[in-house]
N, C-alpha and C positions, 0 to 999 in steps of 0.2 A: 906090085904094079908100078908102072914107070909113071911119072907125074904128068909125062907128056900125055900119057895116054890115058890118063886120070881127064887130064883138061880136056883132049878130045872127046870123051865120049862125055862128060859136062856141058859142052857146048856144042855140038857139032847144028851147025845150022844158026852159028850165033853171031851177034856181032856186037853184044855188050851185054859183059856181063858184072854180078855181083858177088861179092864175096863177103858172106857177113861173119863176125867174129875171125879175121884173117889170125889175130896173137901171129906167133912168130915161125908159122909155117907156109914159107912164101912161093914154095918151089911150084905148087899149082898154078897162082896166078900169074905168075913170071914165066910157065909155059904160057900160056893162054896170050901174054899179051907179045911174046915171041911169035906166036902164031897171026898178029893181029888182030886180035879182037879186044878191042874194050874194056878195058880192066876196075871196076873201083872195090876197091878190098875196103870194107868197115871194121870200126871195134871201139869198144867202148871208152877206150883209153889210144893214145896218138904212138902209133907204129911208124916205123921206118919200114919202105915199101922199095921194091926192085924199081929204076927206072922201066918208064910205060904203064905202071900202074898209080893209077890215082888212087890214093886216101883222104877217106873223110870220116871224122869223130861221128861214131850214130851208136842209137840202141836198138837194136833190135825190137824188144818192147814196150817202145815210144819212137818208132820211128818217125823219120821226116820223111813225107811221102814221095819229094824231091827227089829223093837221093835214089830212088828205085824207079822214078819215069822213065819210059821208056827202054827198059831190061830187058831181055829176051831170057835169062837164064839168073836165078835169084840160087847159088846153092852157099852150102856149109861143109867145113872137114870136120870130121869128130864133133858136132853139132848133139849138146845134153840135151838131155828130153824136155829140160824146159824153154828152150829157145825153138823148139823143132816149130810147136804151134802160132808162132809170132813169125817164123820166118815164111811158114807156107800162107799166112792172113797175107803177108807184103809183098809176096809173090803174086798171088791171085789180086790182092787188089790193084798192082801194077798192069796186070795181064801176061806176066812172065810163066816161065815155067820152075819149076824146084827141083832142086834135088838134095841130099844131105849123106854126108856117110855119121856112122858113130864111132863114141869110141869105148873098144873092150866092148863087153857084157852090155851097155846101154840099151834099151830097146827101142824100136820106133813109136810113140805114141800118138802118133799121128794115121788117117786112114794113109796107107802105102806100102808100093808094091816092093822086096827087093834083087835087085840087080844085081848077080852076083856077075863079079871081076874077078882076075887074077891077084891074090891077096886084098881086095877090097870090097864090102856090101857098100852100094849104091841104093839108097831109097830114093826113091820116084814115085810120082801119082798114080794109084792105081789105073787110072783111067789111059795111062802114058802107051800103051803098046807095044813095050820092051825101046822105046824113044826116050829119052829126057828132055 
């Protein structure tokens, strides 16, 4: 799957979004903020990011709740199953939506639905209605 089209169906309806655990896979959020929407890519340690995307040091579990106000869209790439439950608390507590793909074999441990893509599973909330 094209990353563009990774960012699109991540965000469609968005206009700021998050990226937790970006490491050094930038091509999604470098579509997204090509498309204008909003970009703050996190990780635990200090990344170099595409211009248009903002970075800022966070953890995922201890976040600052700052960093995720006003999000429309909280997801992860290849997100381990122990970040999956911390990413979706920060999500909902923000009032955002999630999403998460894994990586290999990984399983969702989280309740969620998935969205299969062209070479990519996309987990979403159950509750999402084939929408992220």
């Amino acid at each position: 799957m094209s990353d563009t089209r990774l960012a699109a169906t991540l965000t469609a309806g968005a206009s700021r979004a998050i990226e937790v655990g970006v490491g050094n896979r930038l091509d999604v959020a470098r579509a997204l903020a090509d498309a204008g929407v909003a970009v703050t890519a996190t990780d635990v340690v200090d990344r170099a990011v595409p211009e248009g995307v903002r970075f800022v040091r966070d953890d995922v579990t201890d976040p600052d709740p700052g960093v995720y106000a006003d999000a429309d869209v909280v997801y992860a790439l290849n997100c381990p199953p122990e970040l999956q439950r911390p990413l979706v608390a920060i999500a909902r507590e923000s009032g955002a939506r999630w999403a998460f793909t894994t990586l290999g074999g990984d399983p969702a441990v989280v309740a969620s639905r998935p969205k299969t893509l062209p070479q990519e599973t996309l987990f979403i909330p159950p509750e999402a209605n084939g929408r992220v």
